[in-house]
RODO-2510 file (C-alpha; in nm, 4 decimals, decimal comma):
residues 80
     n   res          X          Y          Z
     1     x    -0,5286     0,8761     2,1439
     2     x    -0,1920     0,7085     2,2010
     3     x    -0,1505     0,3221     2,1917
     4     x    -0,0033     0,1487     2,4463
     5     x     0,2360     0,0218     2,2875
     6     x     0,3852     0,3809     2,1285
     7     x     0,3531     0,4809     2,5025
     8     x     0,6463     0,1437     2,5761
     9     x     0,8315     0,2781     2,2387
    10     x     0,8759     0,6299     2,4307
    11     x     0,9372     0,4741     2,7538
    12     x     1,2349     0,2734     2,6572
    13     x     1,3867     0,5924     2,4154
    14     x     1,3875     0,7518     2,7608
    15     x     1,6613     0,4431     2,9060
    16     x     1,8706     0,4846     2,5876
    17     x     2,1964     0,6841     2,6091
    18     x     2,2140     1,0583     2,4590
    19     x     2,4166     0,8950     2,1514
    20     x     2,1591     0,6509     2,1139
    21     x     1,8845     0,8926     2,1055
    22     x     2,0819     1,1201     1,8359
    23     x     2,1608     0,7726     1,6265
    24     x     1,7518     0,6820     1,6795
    25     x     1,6393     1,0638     1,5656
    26     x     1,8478     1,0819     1,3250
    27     x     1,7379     0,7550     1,1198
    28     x     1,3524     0,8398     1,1975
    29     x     1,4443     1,1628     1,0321
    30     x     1,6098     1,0070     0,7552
    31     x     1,3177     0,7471     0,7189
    32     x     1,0630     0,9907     0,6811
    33     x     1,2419     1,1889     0,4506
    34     x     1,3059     0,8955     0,2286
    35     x     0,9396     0,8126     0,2310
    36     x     0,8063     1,1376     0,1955
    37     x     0,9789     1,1874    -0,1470
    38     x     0,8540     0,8160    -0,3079
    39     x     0,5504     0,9167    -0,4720
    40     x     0,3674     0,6609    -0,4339
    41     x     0,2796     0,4986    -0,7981
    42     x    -0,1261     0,4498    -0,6435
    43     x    -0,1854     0,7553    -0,6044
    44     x    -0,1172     0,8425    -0,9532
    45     x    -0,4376     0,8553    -1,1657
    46     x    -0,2416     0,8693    -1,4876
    47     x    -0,0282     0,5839    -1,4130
    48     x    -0,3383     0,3845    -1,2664
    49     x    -0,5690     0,4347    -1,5659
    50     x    -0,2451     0,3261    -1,8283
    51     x    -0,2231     0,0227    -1,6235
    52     x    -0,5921    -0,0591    -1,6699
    53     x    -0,5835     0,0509    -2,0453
    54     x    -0,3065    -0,2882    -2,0524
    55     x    -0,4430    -0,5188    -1,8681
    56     x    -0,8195    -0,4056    -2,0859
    57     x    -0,5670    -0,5155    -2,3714
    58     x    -0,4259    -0,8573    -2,2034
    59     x    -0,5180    -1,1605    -2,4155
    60     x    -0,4945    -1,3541    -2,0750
    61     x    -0,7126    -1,0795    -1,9069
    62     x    -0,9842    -1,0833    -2,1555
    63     x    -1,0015    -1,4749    -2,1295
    64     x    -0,9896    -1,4942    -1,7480
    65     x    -1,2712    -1,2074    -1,7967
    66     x    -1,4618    -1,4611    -2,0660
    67     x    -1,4243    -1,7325    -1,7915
    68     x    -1,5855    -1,5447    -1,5261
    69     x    -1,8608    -1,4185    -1,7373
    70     x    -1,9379    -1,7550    -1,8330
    71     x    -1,9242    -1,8955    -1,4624
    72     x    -2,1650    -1,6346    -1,3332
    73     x    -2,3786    -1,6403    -1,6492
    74     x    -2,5942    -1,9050    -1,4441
    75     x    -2,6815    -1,6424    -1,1755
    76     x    -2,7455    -1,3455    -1,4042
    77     x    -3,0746    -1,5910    -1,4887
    78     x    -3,1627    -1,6075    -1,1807
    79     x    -3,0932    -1,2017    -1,0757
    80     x    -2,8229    -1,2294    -0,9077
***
Protein backbone atom coordinates (compact mmCIF):
# COMPACT_ATOMS: atom_id res chain seq x y z
CA UNK A 1 0.00 0.00 0.00
CA UNK A 2 1.07 3.60 -0.61
CA UNK A 3 1.60 6.11 2.31
CA UNK A 4 0.08 9.16 2.39
CA UNK A 5 2.63 10.99 2.43
CA UNK A 6 4.46 9.34 -0.98
CA UNK A 7 0.89 9.99 -2.37
CA UNK A 8 1.74 14.33 -1.40
CA UNK A 9 5.48 13.55 -2.83
CA UNK A 10 3.69 12.57 -6.31
CA UNK A 11 1.17 15.18 -6.04
CA UNK A 12 3.47 18.09 -5.85
CA UNK A 13 6.08 16.38 -8.79
CA UNK A 14 2.86 16.80 -10.78
CA UNK A 15 2.97 21.12 -10.08
CA UNK A 16 6.70 21.13 -10.92
CA UNK A 17 7.78 22.38 -14.37
CA UNK A 18 8.94 19.74 -17.20
CA UNK A 19 12.70 20.93 -16.37
CA UNK A 20 12.09 20.37 -12.90
CA UNK A 21 10.81 16.97 -13.33
CA UNK A 22 13.92 16.00 -15.72
CA UNK A 23 16.39 17.77 -12.91
CA UNK A 24 14.21 15.58 -10.04
CA UNK A 25 14.47 12.12 -12.28
CA UNK A 26 17.52 12.56 -13.09
CA UNK A 27 19.12 12.87 -9.42
CA UNK A 28 16.69 9.93 -8.14
CA UNK A 29 18.34 8.06 -10.93
CA UNK A 30 21.66 9.07 -10.02
CA UNK A 31 20.90 8.35 -6.24
CA UNK A 32 19.96 4.97 -6.73
CA UNK A 33 22.67 4.20 -8.86
CA UNK A 34 25.15 5.49 -6.38
CA UNK A 35 23.60 3.37 -3.70
CA UNK A 36 23.11 0.39 -5.53
CA UNK A 37 26.90 -0.01 -6.19
CA UNK A 38 28.06 0.63 -2.17
CA UNK A 39 28.15 -2.76 -0.99
CA UNK A 40 27.19 -2.43 2.02
CA UNK A 41 30.20 -3.53 4.55
CA UNK A 42 27.08 -5.54 6.86
CA UNK A 43 26.26 -7.59 4.64
CA UNK A 44 29.62 -8.97 4.26
CA UNK A 45 30.13 -12.16 6.35
CA UNK A 46 33.87 -12.10 5.80
CA UNK A 47 34.32 -8.63 6.79
CA UNK A 48 31.80 -9.11 9.82
CA UNK A 49 33.46 -12.22 11.29
CA UNK A 50 37.30 -10.30 10.91
CA UNK A 51 35.77 -7.58 12.84
CA UNK A 52 34.64 -9.92 15.62
CA UNK A 53 37.97 -11.96 15.44
CA UNK A 54 39.48 -8.04 16.68
CA UNK A 55 37.39 -6.95 18.93
CA UNK A 56 37.64 -11.15 20.52
CA UNK A 57 41.37 -9.82 20.60
CA UNK A 58 40.72 -6.17 22.25
CA UNK A 59 42.44 -5.89 25.65
CA UNK A 60 39.62 -3.27 26.40
CA UNK A 61 36.97 -5.76 25.03
CA UNK A 62 38.03 -8.65 27.06
CA UNK A 63 38.00 -6.40 30.28
CA UNK A 64 34.63 -4.71 29.60
CA UNK A 65 33.65 -8.58 28.92
CA UNK A 66 35.42 -9.51 32.57
CA UNK A 67 33.31 -6.59 34.01
CA UNK A 68 30.09 -7.80 32.84
CA UNK A 69 30.70 -11.32 33.75
CA UNK A 70 31.47 -10.29 37.10
CA UNK A 71 28.30 -7.93 37.41
CA UNK A 72 25.91 -10.66 36.36
CA UNK A 73 27.82 -13.38 38.22
CA UNK A 74 25.23 -12.58 41.14
CA UNK A 75 22.26 -13.68 38.95
CA UNK A 76 23.82 -16.76 37.36
CA UNK A 77 23.33 -18.01 41.33
CA UNK A 78 20.19 -17.34 41.33
CA UNK A 79 19.26 -18.79 37.44
CA UNK A 80 18.94 -16.04 35.84
Amino acid sequence: MVSSKLLEIVRDIRNLSLSEQQWLLENLVNQIKSKAQQPSKFNDSAFLKSQLQEMAQDPEVQAEIAAIDEEFAIAELDGL
